[in-house]
N, C-alpha and C positions, 0 to 999 in steps of 0.2 A: 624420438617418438616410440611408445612401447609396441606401435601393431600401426600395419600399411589399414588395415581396414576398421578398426576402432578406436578411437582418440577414447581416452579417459578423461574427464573433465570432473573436476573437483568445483563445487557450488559451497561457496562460504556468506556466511548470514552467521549475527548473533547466536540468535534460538527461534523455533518454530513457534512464536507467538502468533496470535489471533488479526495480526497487521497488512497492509496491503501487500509490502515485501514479500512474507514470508509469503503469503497465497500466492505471487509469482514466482517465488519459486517453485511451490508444489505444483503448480499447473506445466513449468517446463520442464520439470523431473516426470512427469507423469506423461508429457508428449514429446520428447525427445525422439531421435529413432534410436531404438535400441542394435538394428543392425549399425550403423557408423560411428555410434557413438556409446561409452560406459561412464553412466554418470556417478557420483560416489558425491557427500555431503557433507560437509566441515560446521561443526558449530562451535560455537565458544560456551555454549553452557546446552547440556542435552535437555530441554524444556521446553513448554510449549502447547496452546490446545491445538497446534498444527502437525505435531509429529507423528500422531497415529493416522495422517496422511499420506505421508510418506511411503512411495513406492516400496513393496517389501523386497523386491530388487535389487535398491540402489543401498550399500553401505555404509552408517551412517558412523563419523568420527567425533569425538569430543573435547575439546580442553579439560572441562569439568562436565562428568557427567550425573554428577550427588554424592560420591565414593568421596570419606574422609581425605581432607588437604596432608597434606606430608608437612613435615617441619619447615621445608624448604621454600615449597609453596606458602605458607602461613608467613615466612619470613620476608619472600616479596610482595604479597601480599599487604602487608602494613608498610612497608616500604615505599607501595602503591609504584611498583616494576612489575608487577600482574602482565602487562603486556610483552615485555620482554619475555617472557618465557613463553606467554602464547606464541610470538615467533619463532621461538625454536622448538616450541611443539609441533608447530604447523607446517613449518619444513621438512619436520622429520616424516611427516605425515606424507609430503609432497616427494621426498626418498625414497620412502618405501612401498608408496601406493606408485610408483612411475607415473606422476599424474603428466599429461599432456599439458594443459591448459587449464588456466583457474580463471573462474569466473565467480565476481565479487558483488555484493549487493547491499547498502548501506551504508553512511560514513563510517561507522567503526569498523564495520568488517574490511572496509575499501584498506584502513590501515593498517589491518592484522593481517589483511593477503598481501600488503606492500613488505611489510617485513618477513616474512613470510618467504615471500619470491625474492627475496633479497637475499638472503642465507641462502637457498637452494632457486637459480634462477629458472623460470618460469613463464611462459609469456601468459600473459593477463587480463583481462576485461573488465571494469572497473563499472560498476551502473551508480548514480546520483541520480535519487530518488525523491528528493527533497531540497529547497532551497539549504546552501549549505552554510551559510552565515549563522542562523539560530542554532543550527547542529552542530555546529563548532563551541561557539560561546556556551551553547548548553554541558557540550563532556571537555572543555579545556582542562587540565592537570597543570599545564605549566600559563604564560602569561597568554592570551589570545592571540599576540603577532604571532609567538612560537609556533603554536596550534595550527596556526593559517601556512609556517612556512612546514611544518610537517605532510599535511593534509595535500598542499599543492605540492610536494614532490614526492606523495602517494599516487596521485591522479596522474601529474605525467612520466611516472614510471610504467605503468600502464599501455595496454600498447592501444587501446581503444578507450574513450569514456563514452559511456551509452545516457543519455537522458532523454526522462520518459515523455517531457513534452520541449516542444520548442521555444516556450517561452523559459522552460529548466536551462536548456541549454545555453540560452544566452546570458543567463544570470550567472549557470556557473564559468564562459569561459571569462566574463568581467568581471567574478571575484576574488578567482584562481591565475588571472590571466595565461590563459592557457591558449594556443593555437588553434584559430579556428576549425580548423581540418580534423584537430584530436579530438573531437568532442560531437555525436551523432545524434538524432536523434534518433530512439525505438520507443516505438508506443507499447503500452502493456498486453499482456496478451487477455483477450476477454475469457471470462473463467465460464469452470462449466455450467453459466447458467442459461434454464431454457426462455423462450419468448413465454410472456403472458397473455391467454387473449380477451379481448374483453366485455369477455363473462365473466373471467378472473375475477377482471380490475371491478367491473359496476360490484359486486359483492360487497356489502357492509361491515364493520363487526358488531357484535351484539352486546356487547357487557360491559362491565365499568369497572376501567384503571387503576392500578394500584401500586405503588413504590416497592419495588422488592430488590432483593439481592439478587445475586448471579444462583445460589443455594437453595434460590425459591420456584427453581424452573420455572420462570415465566412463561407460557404456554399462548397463542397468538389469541385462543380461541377462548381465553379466561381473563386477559387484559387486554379490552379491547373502549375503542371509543365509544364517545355521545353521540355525535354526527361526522364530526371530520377528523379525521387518524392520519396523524404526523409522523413518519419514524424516520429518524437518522442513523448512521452507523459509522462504528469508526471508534481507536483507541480515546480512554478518557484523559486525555492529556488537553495542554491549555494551545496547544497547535489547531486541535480541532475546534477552537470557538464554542463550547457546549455552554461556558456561561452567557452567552452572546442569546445564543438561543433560547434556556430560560427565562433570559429579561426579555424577550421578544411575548412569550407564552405569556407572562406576568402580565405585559401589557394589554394583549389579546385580552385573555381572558377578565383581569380584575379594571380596565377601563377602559375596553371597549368591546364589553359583554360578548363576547363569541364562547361560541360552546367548541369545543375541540378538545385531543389529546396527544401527549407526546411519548412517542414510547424511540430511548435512546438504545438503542445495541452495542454492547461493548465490555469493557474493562480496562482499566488504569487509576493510576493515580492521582486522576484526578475525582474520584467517585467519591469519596468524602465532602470532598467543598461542596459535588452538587448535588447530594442528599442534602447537606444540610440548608441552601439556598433552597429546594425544592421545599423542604421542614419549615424556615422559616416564612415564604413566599405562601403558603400554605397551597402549593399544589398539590399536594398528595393523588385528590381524586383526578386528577387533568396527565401526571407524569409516572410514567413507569420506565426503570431502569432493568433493564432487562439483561443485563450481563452478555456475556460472549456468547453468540451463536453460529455455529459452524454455516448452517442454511439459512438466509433470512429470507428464502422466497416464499415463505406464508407467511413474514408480517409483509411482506407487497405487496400477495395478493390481497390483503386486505384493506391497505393504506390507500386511502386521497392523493399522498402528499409525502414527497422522499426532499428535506432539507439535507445540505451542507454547510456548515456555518462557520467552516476553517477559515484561519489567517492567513495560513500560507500550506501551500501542497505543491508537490512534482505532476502527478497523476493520480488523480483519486480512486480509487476502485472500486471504493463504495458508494461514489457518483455513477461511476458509468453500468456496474452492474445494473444498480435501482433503475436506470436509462433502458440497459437490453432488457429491463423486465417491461417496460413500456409505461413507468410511474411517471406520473406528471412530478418535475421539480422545482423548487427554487435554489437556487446556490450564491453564495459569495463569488466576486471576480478577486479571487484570491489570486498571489501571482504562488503558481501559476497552472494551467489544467484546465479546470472549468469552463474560462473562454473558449480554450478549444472544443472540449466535448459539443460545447453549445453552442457553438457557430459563434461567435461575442451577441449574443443572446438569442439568436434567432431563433433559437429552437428550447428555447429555456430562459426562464426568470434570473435574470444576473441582478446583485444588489451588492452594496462595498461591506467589503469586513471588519468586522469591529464594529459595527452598528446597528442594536437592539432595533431602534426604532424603524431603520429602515426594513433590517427583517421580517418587524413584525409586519409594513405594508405590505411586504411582496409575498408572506402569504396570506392576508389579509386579501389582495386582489387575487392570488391563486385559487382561496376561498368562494370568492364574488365571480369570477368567471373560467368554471370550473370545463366546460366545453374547448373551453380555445386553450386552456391547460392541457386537456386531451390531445389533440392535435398538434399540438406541439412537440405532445410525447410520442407521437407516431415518426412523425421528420427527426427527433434526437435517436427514437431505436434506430429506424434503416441508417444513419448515420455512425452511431455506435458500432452496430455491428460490421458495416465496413471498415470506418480507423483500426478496429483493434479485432480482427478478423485473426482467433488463433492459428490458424492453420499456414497464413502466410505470414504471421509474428515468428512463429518457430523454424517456417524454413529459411527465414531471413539470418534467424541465429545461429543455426544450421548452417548458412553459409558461412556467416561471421567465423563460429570458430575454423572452420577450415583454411578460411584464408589467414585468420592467425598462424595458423604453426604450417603454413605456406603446403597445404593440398588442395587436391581439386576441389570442389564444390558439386556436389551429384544436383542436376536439375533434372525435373520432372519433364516430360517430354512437352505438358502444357505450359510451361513455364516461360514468361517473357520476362525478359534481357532487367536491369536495372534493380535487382534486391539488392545486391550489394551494397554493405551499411560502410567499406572504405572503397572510394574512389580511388 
């Protein structure tokens, strides 16, 4: 250990893209305690609209940061051994920065910090974030068994795996089999956003929707609905369900006349299929695509109606945010998350994923009784904000790493007994 009273802790992630991940990380880099703790930042590509987040503080390192590739590089590269050399870049990183403890987030990064701490050992914190079956099958390189026996003795190399809900947990110790005991749950930490009150929320928008790019600054107060204003958020990938939602809207609107609009927050790769679904479906004036947005607390405050329409998630963030803003929702009982946030619906419209039509009832009733929507989003905020209460997510972590690299644990003098994330 490089210092009795500062652990250095190295945080590995991809890149600071626009995704729930990376927002937990910026939110525990920004609340960490800077007396016991020196965080420092590992990315595998310096990119991101989340890096100009980034504590000016904390150090940040890179695999690739844009600077022309070397011959070398080029040559594992097409060879696709790219990862091999992130390991011993990241080691070397782990040498020469003395890091204490690394702490990992995402399945690729979970396996660039197991090689990683293999070459230079390290003890480690691994978080699974996501069901990890489709995230395997999705980045496999060699045959899927292979992928599966890589990934499981990434995770129990690890001296902790943290997942973000309970229903995570138990999927991945049944598909990793891993030992119960090795595998925790930690809810995410609630980001900084404030409560909404409801003056906010009654507030209308005034204008009519329009399809635009991320280049078009969509603006809240220039694309806004007819009567009732829909926004989702959340990368454009096919994880999140967005064409599920369209055919929900289609139906809505072109046969069974509701006036509404949808405005989706984000970026990915999936933004072509659903412009051109929106093009052909002729939403235009009903859907706006509003690209990444760092704040999305002014489209809430103007929205009805915060949809999640994913197939599968760990812990959504851009459920439970819309939640502490106090927006009535409806969600998929995707495994897994949602249940939780919403009590298994008490306090929120649950509907099964993968089904337009269902979707489109449950905000079709969201629609018709918009009162008891309210109310409901009154019990999911004070709910919300206790599960995922930042301030005792981060001293929980706080605790964790110390009892990793076997030091005391500072409690606050209010502090009762049972944070500890290993028994």
């Amino acid at each position: 250990m490089s210092s009795p009273s500062r652990l250095r802790v190295l945080f590995v992630i991809g890149t600071m893209g626009g995704g729930g991940a990376e927002r937990q990380v910026v939110e525990i880099l920004k609340r960490i305690d800077r007396a016991r703790f020196e965080p420092l930042l590992y990315l595998a590509m310096k990119q991101g609209e989340l890096l100009g987040e980034v504590p000016a503080d904390v150090p940040v390192f890179a695999f690739w940061d844009g600077s022309p590739e070397s011959p070398t590089r080029k040559c594992f590269r097409r060879l696709r051994l790219t990862r091999i050399l992130r390991y011993f870049h990241l080691a070397r990183i782990l040498h020469l920065q003395q890091i204490d403890v690394v702490y990992d987030r995402t399945y690729l990064a979970t396996l660039d910090a197991a090689g990683g701490c293999l070459l230079r050992p390290t003890p480690r914190i691994s978080c699974c974030v996501v069901d990890p079956e489709p995230e395997l099958k999705l980045h496999a390189r060699l045959s899927v068994a292979m992928s599966w026996w890589f990934a499981r003795r990434a995770y129990r190399s690890a001296k902790v795996v943290l997942a973000n809900s309970d229903g995570l947990r138990k999927r991945v110790i049944e598909y990793f089999r891993l030992p119960p005991e090795h595998v925790k749950v930690f809810y995410n930490l609630l980001t900084s956003f404030r409560r909404l009150d409801a003056t906010e929320l009654d507030q209308q928008p005034e204008a009519q929707s329009a399809v635009k790019g991320p280049a078009d600054a969509v603006e809240p107060q220039t694309a806004t609905a007819t009567s009732f204003l829909i926004v989702t958020a959340g990368r454009l990938h096919a994880q999140k369900g967005h064409r599920f939602l369209l055919e929900a809207v289609d139906e809505l609107v072109h046969r069974r006349g509701r006036s509404l609009s949808l405005v989706i927050l984000g970026q990915g790769e999936a933004e072509s299929e659903l412009r051109e679904f929106v093009r052909t479906h002729q939403l235009e004036s009903q859907v706006t695509l509003a690209g990444f947005v760092a704040d999305p607390r002014e489209w809430y405050r103007r929205a009805n109606l915060f949809v999640l329409s994913s197939l599968y998630e760990g812990m959504p963030n851009a459920l439970i945010e819309a939640v502490a803003c106090g927006l009535p929702v409806v969600s998929t009982d995707c495994p897994s998350g949602p249940s939780e946030i919403l009590e298994g619906g008490r306090c929120g419209r649950l509907v099964p994923p993968g089904d337009a039509l269902a979707l489109a009832d449950g905000i079709a009733d969201a629609m018709d009784h918009s009162d008891e929507g309210r109310a409901l989003a009154l019990v999911a905020q004070k709910r919300v904000e206790d599960l995922f209460d930042p301030d005792v997510g981060i001293h929980r972590l706080e605790v964790l790493l110390d009892q990793i690299v076997g030091r005391e644990a500072a409690k606050p003098d209010n502090e009762s007994p049972g944070l500890s994330v290993i028994e």
